[in-house]
Each structure stands twice: as C-alpha cells, then as structure tokens.
N, C-alpha and C positions, 0 to 999 in steps of 0.2 A: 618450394621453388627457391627458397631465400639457400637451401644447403645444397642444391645443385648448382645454382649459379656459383655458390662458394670454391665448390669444385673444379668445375669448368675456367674460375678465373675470371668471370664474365659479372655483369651490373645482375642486381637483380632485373630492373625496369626491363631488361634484354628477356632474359628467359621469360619474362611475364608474358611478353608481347608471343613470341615461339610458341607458347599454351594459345594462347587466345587464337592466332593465327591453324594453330590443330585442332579446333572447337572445344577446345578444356580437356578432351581424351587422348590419352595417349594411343597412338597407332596399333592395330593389331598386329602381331608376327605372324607371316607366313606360314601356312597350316601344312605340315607336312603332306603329301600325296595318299590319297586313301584307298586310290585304285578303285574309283566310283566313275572315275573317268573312261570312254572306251580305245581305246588304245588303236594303231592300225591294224594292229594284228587281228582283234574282232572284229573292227569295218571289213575286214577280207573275209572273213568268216562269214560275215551278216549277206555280204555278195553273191558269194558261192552259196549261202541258203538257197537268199532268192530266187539265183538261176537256177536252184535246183524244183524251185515250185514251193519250195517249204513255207511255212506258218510263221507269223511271228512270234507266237510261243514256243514252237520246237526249238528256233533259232538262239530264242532269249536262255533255255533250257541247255541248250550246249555251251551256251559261253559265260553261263554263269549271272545272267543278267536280268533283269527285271521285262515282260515282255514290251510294256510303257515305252522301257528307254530304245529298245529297237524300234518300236511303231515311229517314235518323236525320232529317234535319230533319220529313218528312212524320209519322213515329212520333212524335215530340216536341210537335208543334206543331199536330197536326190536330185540331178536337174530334171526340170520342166517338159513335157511331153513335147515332141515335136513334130513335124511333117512324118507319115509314113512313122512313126513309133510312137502309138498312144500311149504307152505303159510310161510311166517316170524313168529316167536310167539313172543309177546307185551307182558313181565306182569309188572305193572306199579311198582313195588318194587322194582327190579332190573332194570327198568329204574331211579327210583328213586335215586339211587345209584350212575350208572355211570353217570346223571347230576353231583351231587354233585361233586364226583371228579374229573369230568372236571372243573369243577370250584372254587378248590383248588386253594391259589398263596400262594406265590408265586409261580409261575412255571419258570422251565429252558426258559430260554432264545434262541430261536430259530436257533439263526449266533452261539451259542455257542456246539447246538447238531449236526448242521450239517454242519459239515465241509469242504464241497464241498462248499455248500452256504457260507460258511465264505469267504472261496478262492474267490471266484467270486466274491463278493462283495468289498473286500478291494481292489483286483486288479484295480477295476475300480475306486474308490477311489481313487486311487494313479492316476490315470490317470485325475483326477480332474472333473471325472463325478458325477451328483449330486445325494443324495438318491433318488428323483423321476426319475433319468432317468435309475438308475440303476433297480428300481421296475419296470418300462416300460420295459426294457431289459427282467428283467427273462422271462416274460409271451409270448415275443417273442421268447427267445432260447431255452425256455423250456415248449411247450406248454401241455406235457403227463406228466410233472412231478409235480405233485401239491409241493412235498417237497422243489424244488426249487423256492418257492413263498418268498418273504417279502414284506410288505408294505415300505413306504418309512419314517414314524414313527417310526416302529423297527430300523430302521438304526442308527434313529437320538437316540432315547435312546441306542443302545448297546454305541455309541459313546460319549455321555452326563454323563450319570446313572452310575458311574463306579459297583454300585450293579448287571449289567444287561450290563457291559462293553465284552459282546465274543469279540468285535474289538479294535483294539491299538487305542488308548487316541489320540495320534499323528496326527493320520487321519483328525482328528475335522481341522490339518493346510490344509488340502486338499479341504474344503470345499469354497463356493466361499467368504462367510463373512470371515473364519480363525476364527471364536469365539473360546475359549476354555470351556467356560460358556454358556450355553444358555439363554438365552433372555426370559424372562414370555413374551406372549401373551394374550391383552383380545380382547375376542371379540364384537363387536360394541353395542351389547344388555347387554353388562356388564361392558360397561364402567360407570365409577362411577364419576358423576359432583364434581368440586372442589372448585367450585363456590355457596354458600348453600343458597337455594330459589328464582334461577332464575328463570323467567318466559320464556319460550321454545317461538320462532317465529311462531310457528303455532297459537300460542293466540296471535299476534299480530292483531290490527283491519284491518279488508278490506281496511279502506280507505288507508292505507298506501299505499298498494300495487299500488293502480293506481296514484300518486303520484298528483291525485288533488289539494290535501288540504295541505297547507305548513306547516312546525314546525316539522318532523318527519327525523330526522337526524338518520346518518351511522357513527360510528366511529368506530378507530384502533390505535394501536401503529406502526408507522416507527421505527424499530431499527437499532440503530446504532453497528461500530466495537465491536466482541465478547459479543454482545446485553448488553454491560454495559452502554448504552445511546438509550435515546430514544426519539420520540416529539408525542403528542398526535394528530391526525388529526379529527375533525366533518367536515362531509357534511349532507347539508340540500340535502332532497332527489331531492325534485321537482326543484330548481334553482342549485343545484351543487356549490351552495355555503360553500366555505370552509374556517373554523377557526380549529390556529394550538395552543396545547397544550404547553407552554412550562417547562418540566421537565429536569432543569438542573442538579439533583443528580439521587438520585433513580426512579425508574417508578414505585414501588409497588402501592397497596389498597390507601394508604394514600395520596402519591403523586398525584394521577391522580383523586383522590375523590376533593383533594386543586383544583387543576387545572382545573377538569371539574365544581365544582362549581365558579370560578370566571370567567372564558368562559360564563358560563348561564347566570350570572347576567347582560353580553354584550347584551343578545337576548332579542326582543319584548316578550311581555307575548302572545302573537298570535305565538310568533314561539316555545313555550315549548309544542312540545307534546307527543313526545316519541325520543328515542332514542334505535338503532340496533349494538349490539356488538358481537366481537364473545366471544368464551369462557375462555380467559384470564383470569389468578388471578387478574392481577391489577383491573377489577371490581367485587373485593369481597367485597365492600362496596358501589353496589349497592342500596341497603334498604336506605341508609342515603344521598345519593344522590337526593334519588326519595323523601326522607321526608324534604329535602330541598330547591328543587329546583320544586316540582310536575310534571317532566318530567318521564314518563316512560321509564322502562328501560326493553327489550327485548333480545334475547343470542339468535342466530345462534344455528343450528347443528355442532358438528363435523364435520371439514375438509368441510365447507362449504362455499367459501369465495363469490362462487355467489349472496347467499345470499344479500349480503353488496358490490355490484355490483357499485354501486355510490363511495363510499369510496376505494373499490380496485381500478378504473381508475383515481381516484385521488391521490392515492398513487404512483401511476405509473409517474404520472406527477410533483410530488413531486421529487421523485428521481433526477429530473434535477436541482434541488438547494441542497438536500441533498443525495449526492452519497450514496452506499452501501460498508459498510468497514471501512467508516470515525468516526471519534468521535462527536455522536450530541449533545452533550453538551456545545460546544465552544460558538453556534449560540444564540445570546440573545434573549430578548424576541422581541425587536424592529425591529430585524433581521424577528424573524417569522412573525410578521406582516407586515412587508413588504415582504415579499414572499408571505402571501396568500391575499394579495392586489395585486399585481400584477395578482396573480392564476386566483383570482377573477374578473379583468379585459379582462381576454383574452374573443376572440368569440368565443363561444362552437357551435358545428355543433347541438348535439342532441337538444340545444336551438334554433335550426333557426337562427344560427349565429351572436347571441346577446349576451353577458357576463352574468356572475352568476348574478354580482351586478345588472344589469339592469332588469335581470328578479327578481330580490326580489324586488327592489323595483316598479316594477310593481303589484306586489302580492299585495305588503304592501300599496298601493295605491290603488287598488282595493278593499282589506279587510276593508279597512277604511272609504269607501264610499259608 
C-alpha cells in the first residue's frame, strides 16, 4: 500500500483507508461474456418450440442448451395464467427484459432490504456464531420462508464491503479470526509459482522413486528463532545420508546457491543426480545451480512435504541438536559436521539396522566394481 500511494502521489493513511473501505480485496474484473447467457435470439426460438408443442429437451437440443436452463428460463420468464388462457404465455421480448434487469448491479444488498433477516443474523453474531452456521440456521427456522435465506458469503461481504455493509463494521470482532480486513484467497489452481522454471516432481525420473540407484537427494531448510537463521539439510534418498548447510547470515537465493554448491563439490560424481526441494524462494537460483554442479533440481507440490519423506524424518531428528526457537546461526560450520557425522553414524531400522555411512559406502563399493 505504502508504494501505491507513493505512485498515486497520495498519504499512505489515504490508500489504507480505500482497502479497508473494499474489504482488504481488490475488486474482480469483469469476466468477459461466456455465451452461457440466452440471448433473444434463443428466447425466439424456445417460443416457437413451445407453440409448436415441442419438449424441453428437443428445444434445449436445438439451441445448444442445457434442458434445466429452458425449463428455469420458461418458469422465470413466462407471464402468469390468466382468465380464459390457463397455459403460462412465454414471449421471449419481455423475457428478454426482465433477464436483463434481473441482472442490473449493483443491486440492494439483501441484510440491508430485509430487516428481520438483518435481526437474526447480527443476533447470532453477537453470540459468536459463524456465517455458515448462521446460513445452516435460517434454512432450519425458516424452512416456508425463501426471503429468510442468506448464504454465508453474503454475510461476510455485508460485514467486509462497507459498499454492501447492511451490518455493523464491529461484528467482523465477533467472528472467530476477529480480522477487520479480509484476507485474499487463491485457490490451489491459481496459485502462482515464485520460483521461475521449476521443473514440478511429476517430471521427476522413475528411478528415483524406488530408491535403487544412489545420488538423488531431498533437501530443506531447518529454521531457526522468528526464521532469521537457518541450516540447510541434503539427504541422499537411498542411504539417508545426511550433509548439513551452513548459513550463518542470510538463507536467501544466493546463500543457499554458495552453500549448496560447495556441499556438491564434497559428493562423488556417481552421487550427482538430482536433487528434490520444496517450493521455497531460497532455491530461485536453481538454473545456476544445476549449470554448475549438473545435479538436477526437482520442486514438490504445495503443502506437500511427504513428497521429501527422507528429508522431513531427518529433520525431525535434527531437532535434537538444533531446537525450535533457538538462534542457528551460533552453531559453526564444524559444529554441523559433526552433528551430521554423528546423524550419520547411528543405526537406521529402515536400513536393516546399519548406519547411513555404512550403507554408502557399501553402494560406493559396489558401483565401483
């Protein structure tokens, strides 16, 4: 907000107020036309069905249409039976009309036309019920009265949107987060990578997955107190052997780009062969990574840390040298390596009770001969 207002020429405390007044989200843009709409051209069409006796399937059928939206358009759109014509009369011009201005906005805001509904709803806000249990509510108390409906959407805009506020600003402390601002949402198919031309783990090879063939390592960052320290951890997948990062300033791109290349030049050229991280900035400099060291580099899904199944249980175990909370920047580099000397020593069950070290270098004994 602080470098739009900059732009604009304007106070910050100005643009603050402009967000809080649009409920913290910025407005959607206009969705371009999808042609899901029916146009007059098919109300003519849906007319001359009907006169002709036809079905609302046949109808839906010729014009391309779902039979639903014809049955709903006729119901919506027909006048009222009269004296001497019991049958509804359809003509698609004056449906054509009151579409439209059903679909005028803005329109009144629903808590603000009906004021019983208003009642009832802030009440139970005050009582610290949430908009969805309040919209479960109506439909039980009020099951004859459609005008007593709201979604649980409406709620959250009369209380967000002060444009579209029918309910007190205030309420928004009754809720169970207390935001006064709401919160943008995306949703999982619109999130947007911030990491530019990762390679996604579904293109990652087969062979990793069975953890046959060695050299295809898991890594992560452990962070330290209010994540202003950090230590970089690889495990190799197949022996659960683990080498630890050390980043005693920053953890950015560049840091962990220095660190993970002087870490590689430690490994056999038999153990360079990929590497699996999740979607952290620190590897935004991927690409130079991989043009230095020919180790590829793979990215997890979102919120997916089984993926990196090796590496989270070695994190886990981690922990017992580097608590959660502490500052890990104290710990030198000699320090790290003897912690994952030690890590590396113990017997692992999922090894058959052997150590990392001993099965590497059993690998490395094997691949050699």
């Amino acid at each position: 907000m602080s470098e739009a207002a900059a732009q604009i020429g304007s106070d910050y405390s100005v643009v603050r107020d402009w967000v809080r007044e649009a409920g913290g989200v910025p407005p959607r843009s206009r969705p371009i036309p999808s042609g899901r709409f029916l146009t007059l051209a098919e109300r003519e069409s849906i007319a001359v069905g009907k006169a002709a006796g036809k079905t609302n399937v046949v109808i839906a059928w010729e014009i391309g249409k779902h039979p639903s939206t014809v049955g709903r358009e006729l119901r919506r759109n027909s006048n009222p039976p009269r004296a001497g014509h019991p049958a509804r009369d359809y003509r698609p011009s004056i449906a054509n009309k009151r579409a439209a201005h059903r679909a005028r906005r803005p329109k009144p805001a629903k808590l603000a036309v009906q004021l019983e509904l208003r009642e009832y709803v802030q009440t139970r806000l005050t009582s610290k019920w949430s908009p969805e249990q309040i919209s479960l509510d109506l439909a039980i108390a009020f099951p004859d009265r459609l005008e007593m409906r709201v979604s649980h959407e409406t709620i959250y805009q009369s209380l967000y949107v002060q444009s579209r506020g029918a309910l007190r600003r205030d309420l928004t402390a009754c809720l169970r987060t207390g935001r006064a601002v709401r919160r943008p949402k995306r949703r999982s198919d619109q999130r947007r990578s911030r990491i530019p031309g990762m390679i996604n783990i579904s293109e990652r090879p087969a062979e990793v997955a069975d953890r046959a063939v060695p050299g295809h390592w898991e890594g992560d960052l452990i962070v330290g107190k209010d994540s202003g320290s950090a230590i970089g951890t690889l495990v190799e997948r197949t022996t659960r052997f683990c080498m630890l990062l050390h980043l005693p300033g920053r953890h950015g791109a560049q840091q962990v780009q220095e660190a993970m290349l002087t870490a590689i030049t430690l490994m056999p050229e038999q153990l360079r062969r990929s590497l699996t991280w999740d979607q952290g900035t620190e590897m935004t400099n991927h690409a130079q990574i991989t043009i230095a060291s020919g180790l590829d580099i793979y990215f997890c899904d979102p919120h997916s840390p089984w993926q990196r199944g090796s590496n989270e249980n070695t994190n886990g175990l981690l922990r017992q040298y580097f608590p959660k909370g502490t500052d890990l920047a104290v710990h030198t580099p000699e320090h790290l390596l003897n912690v994952a000397a030690e890590l590396n020593d113990r017997p692992r069950k999922t090894l058959g009770s052997i150590s990392p070290r001993t099965a590497l270098n059993r690998l490395l004994i094997a691949t050699a001969a």
